[in-house]
C-alpha positions in Angstrom: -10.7 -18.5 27.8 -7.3 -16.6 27.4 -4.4 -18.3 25.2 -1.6 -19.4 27.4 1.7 -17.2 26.8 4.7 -19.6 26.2 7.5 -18.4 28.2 10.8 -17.6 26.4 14.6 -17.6 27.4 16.5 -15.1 25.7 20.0 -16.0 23.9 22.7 -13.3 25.1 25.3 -13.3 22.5 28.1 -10.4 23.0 28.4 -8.6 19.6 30.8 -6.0 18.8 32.5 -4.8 22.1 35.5 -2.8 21.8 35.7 -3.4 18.0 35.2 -1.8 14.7 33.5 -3.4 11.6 35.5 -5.7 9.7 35.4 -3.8 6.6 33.6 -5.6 4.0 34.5 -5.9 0.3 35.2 -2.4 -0.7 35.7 0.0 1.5 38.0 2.4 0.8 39.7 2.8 4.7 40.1 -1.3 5.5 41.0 -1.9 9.2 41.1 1.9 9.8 40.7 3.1 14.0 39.0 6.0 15.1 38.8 8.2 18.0 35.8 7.8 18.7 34.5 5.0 20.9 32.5 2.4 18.8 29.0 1.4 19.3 28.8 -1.9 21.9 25.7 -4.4 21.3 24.9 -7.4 23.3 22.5 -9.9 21.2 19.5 -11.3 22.1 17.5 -14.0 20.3 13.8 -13.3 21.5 11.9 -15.7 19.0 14.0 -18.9 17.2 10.6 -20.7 16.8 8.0 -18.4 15.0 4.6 -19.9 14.3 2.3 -19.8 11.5 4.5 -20.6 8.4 7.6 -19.6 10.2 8.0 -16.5 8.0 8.1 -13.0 10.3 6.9 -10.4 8.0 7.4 -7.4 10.1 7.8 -6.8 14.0 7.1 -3.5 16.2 7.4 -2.2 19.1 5.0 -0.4 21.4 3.5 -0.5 25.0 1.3 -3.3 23.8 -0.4 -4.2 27.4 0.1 -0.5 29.1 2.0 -1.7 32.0 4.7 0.8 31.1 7.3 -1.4 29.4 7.8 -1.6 25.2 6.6 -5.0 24.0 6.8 -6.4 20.5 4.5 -7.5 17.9 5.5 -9.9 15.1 3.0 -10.5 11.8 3.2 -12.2 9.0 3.2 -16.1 7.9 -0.2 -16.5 8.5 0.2 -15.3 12.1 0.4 -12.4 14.8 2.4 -12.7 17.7 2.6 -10.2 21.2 5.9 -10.5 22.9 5.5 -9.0 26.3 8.2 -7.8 28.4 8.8 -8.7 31.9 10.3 -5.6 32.9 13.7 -3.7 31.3 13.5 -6.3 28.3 15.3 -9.2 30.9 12.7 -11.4 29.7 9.9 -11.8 27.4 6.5 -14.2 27.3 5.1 -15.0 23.9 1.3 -15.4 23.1 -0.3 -17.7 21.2 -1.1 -16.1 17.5 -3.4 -13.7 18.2 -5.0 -13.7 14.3 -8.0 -15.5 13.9 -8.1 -14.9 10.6 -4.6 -17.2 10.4 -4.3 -15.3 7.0 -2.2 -12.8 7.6 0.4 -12.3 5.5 2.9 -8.9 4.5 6.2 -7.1 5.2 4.7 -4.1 6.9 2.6 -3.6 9.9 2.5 -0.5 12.0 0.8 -0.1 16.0 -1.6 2.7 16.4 -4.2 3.6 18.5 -7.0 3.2 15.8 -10.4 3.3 17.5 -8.8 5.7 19.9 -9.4 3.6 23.2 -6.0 4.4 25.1 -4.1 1.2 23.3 -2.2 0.2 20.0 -4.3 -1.7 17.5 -2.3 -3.1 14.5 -2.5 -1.9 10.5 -1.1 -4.7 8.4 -3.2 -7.1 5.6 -3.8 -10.7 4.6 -1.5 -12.4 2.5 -2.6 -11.1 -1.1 -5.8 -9.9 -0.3 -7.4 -6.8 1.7 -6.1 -4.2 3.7 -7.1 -4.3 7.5 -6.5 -3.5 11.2 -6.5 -5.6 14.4 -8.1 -4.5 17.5 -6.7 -4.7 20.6 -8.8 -6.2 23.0 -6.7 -4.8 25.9 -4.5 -5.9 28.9 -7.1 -8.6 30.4 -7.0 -10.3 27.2 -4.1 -9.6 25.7 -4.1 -13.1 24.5 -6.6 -13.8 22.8 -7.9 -13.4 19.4 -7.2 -10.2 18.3 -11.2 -8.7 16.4 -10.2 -8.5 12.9 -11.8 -5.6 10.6 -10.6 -5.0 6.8 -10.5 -1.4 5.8 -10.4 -2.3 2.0 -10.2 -5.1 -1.0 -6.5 -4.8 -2.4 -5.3 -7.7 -3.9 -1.9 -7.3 -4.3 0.8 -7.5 -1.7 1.4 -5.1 1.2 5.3 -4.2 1.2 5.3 -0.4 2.9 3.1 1.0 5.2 4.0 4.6 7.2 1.5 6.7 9.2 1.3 10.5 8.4 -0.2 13.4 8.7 -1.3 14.1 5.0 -4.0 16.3 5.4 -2.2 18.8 7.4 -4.9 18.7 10.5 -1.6 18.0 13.4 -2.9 14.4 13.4 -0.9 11.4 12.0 -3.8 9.6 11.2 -3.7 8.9 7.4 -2.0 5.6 6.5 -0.1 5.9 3.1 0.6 1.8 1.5 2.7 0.7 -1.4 1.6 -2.3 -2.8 3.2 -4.7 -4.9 2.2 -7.3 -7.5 4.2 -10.2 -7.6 7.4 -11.1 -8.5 11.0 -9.0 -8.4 9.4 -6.9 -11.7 7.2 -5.6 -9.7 4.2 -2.7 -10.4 3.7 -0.5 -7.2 0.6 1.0 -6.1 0.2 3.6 -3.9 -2.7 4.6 -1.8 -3.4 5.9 1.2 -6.3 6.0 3.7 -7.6 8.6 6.3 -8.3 6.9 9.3 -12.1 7.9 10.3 -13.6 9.4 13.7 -15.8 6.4 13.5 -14.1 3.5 12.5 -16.8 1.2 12.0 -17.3 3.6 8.7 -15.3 3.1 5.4 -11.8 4.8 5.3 -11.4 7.5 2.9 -9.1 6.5 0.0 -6.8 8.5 -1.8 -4.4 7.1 -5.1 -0.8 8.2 -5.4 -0.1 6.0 -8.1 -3.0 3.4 -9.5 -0.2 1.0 -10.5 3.1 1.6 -12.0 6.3 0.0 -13.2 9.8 2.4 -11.8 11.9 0.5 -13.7 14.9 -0.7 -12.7 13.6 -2.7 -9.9 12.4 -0.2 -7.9 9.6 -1.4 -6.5 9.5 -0.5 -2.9 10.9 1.6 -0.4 8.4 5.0 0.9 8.2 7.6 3.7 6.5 11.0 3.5 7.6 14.5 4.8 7.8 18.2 2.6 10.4 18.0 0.3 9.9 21.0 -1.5 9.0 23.1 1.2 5.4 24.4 0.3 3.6 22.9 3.1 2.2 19.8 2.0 3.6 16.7 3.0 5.3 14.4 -0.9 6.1 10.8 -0.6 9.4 9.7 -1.5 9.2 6.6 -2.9 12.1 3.9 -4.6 14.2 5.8 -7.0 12.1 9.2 -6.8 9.3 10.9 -5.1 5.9 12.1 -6.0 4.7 15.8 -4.9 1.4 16.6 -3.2 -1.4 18.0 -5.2 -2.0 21.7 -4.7 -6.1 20.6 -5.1 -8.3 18.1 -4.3 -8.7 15.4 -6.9 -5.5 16.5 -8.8 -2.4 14.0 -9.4 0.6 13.4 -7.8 3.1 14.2 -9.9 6.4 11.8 -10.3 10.3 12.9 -10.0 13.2 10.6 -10.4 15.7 11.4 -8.2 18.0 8.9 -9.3 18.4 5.6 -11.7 20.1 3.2 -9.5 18.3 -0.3 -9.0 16.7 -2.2 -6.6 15.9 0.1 -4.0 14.4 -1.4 -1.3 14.1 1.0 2.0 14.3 5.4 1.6 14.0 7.7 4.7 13.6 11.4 4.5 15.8 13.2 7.0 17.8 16.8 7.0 21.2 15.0 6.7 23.5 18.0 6.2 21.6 20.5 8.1 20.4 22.9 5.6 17.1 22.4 6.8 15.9 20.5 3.8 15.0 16.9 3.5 17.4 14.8 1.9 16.9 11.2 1.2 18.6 8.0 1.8 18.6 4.8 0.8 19.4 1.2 0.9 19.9 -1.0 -2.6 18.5 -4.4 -1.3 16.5 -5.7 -4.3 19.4 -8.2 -5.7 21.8 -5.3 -5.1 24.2 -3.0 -2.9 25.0 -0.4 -1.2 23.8 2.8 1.0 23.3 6.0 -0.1 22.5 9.4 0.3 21.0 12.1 -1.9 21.0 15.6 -1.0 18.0 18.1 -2.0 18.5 21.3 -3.8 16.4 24.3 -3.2 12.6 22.3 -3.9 14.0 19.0 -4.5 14.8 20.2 -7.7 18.1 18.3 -8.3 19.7 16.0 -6.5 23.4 15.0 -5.4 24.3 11.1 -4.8 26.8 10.8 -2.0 28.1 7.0 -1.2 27.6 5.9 2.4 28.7 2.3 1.3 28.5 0.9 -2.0 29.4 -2.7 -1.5 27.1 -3.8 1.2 24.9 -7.0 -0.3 21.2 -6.6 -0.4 20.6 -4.3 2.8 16.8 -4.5 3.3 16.6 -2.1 6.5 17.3 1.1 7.4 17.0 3.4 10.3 18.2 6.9 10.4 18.3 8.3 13.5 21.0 9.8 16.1 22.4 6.5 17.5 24.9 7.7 19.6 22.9 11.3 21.2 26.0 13.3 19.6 23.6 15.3 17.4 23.9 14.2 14.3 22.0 11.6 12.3 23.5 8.1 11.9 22.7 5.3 9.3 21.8 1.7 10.2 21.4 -1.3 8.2 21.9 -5.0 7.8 23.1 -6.9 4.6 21.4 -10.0 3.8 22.0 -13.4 1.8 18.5 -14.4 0.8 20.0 -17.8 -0.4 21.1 -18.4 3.6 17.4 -16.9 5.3 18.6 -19.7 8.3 22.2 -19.1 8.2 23.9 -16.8 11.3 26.7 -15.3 8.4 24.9 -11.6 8.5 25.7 -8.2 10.2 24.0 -5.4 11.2 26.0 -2.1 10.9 25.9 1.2 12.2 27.5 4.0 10.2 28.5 7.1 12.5 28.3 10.4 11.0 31.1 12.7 12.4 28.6 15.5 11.6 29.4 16.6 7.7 27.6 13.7 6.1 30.3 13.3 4.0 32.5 10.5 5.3 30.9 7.9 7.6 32.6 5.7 10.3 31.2 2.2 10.1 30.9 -0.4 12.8 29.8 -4.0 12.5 27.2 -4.0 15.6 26.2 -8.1 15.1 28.4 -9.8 13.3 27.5 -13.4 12.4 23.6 -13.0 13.3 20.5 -14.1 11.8 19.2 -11.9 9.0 17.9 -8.1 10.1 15.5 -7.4 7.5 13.3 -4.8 9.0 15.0 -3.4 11.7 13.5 -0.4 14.1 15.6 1.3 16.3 14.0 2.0 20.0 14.9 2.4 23.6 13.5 -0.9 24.7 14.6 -1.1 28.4 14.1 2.2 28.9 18.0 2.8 30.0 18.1 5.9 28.0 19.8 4.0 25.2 18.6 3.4 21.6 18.0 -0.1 20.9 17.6 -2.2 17.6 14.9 -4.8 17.3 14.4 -6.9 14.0 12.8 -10.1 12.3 14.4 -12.6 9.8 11.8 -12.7 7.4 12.9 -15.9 5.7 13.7 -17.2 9.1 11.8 -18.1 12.3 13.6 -15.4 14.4 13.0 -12.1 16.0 16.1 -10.2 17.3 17.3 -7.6 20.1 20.2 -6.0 19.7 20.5 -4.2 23.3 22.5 -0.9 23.4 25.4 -1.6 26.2 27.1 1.4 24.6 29.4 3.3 27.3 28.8 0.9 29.7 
């Protein structure tokens, strides 16, 4: 017998029309205009009530149900939710937790097509324990109990997960995992896994890293992509990044990029335009600030440039061309993780004018729940990029709708 789906208003809030950020503590240009038009937002509270422990660990968004509209998918706390869309993201209906396992439990899940069946299965892990994947049992029964599968025994807690193509076949299909042992003074381990043909066989493993302490704090924050330019995909990771092995069986070997603390989030992206990767960051760890670090010829040194250095524990980060001008822009959230339930956050989008150098910022949510792992995606399908996000420490799951030029 399917779950029942538990209809669910949504809470418009306007955020951010016709205004710039309120500058926090620090920056350099307070109360400064700009030519530009800023970035307009209108709020939406999807999810006040999450289930299981009432912790979000993650949420994503995908065509969940194939009916042609982006859904979400919230896990974590013991629970895994489907938030389908009722068309243009006017209104959503939530299913009953989907994990029978009622285990799960991690700040990182990613939807993929797994068994290769036409829909997204999910890649996320139980709270402490082993690595697995969810299978999607498809639109009939969306909401029911979701066939669970572990792909291997890891004890120690899932805090980054990213899909990849590391072996260079045109596929993404290798999942690359950092995780954690507990407490801020963390070890990180990263591994990765090649997702099989046959995925009823055991996942090929490979080791980055076995287990490692990167000082400082530094304990999480990864994405992949060629950084020096021979081909082979590295994984930039906290405060450095490790490059690929030119053989089979050989090591990846480590680089420190910088010696900053607390990193919590890096992206690889060609800021500047010189068609290497550079990388950026967010200092979220019981710290602040955003920055940037731009690659020399092979990643072979590295220059710090400041987006923002006095935003408070920013655990997100998206990089991506916000405003369709060309250019990559920066967003982020800061966060008080002594006020999970409190609506004193904000979610900010930094505008790059094209150099990379200077960076116009605007305060897209002010006074919102937390944002802690925020993706940025056209959810209505308007043409618009989007921002969707869960609290973490907090039973919500947020919308930020893109009303920009409206």
């Amino acid at each position: 017998m399917n779950a029942p789906l538990l209809t669910l208003g949504l809470v418009a809030l306007l955020t951010g029309l016709g205004t710039t950020a309120p500058a926090p503590q620090g920056d350099p240009q307070p109360g400064r205009r700009h030519d530009s038009p800023p970035f307009s937002f209108v709020r939406h509270y999807v999810e006040t009530k999450y289930g299981g422990n009432g912790r979000p660990g993650w949420v994503r968004a995908g065509d969940v149900d194939l009916d042609g509209d982006i859904d979400f998918v919230a896990g974590g706390g013991n629970a895994l939710f489907v938030y389908l869309n009722g068309g243009g993201g006017k209104s959503w209906s939530r299913t009953e937790s989907v994990d029978g396992t009622k285990m799960m439990g991690a700040n990182a899940g990613v939807l993929i097509d797994v068994d290769r069946d036409g829909d997204l299965d999910v890649i996320s892990a139980l709270y402490y324990r082993e690595l697995g994947w969810w299978e999607n049992p498809g639109a009939e029964n969306i909401s029911v109990a979701w066939t669970y599968r572990p792909i291997a025994a890891e004890k120690w807690f899932l805090h980054d997960l990213v899909i990849a193509d590391i072996d260079g076949d045109g596929q993404a299909r290798e999942i690359v995992t950092n995780l954690m042992n507990k407490g801020m003074k963390a070890k990180s381990r990263i591994i990765g896994f090649a997702i099989p043909d046959d995925v009823s066989q055991k996942w090929a493993p490979f080791v980055v890293q076995p287990g490692h302490d990167h000082g400082n704090d530094n304990h999480a924050g990864l994405d992949t992509g060629d950084i020096d330019g021979d081909g082979r995909p590295d994984i930039a990771f906290a405060n450095g990044w490790y490059r690929a092995p030119t053989e089979d069986g050989a090591s990846w070997a480590w680089n420190e990029i910088h010696k900053r603390g607390g990193v919590s989030n890096v992206a690889l992206r060609d800021l500047n335009g010189d068609s290497q990767l550079d990388v950026v960051t967010t200092l979220g760890h019981r710290s602040k600030g955003v920055f940037w670090y731009e690659a020399s010829k092979a990643g072979a040194s590295w220059t710090e440039h400041i987006v923002h250095a006095q935003i408070g524990m920013p655990e997100s980060l998206a990089v991506v061309d916000l405003d369709s001008d060309g250019d990559l822009d920066i967003v982020t959230a800061d966060l008080d993780d002594t006020a999970w339930n409190r609506e004193i956050h904000n979610v900010y989008a930094f505008e790059n004018p094209g150099n990379a150098q200077s960076w116009r910022q605007h305060n897209i949510s002010p006074n919102s729940h937390a944002s802690h792992l925020l993706q940025v995606v056209d959810v209505n399908g308007d043409g618009r990029l989007d921002i969707v996000s869960e609290a973490c420490g907090w039973s919500v799951i947020t919308y930020l709708e893109n009303v920009s030029g409206r």
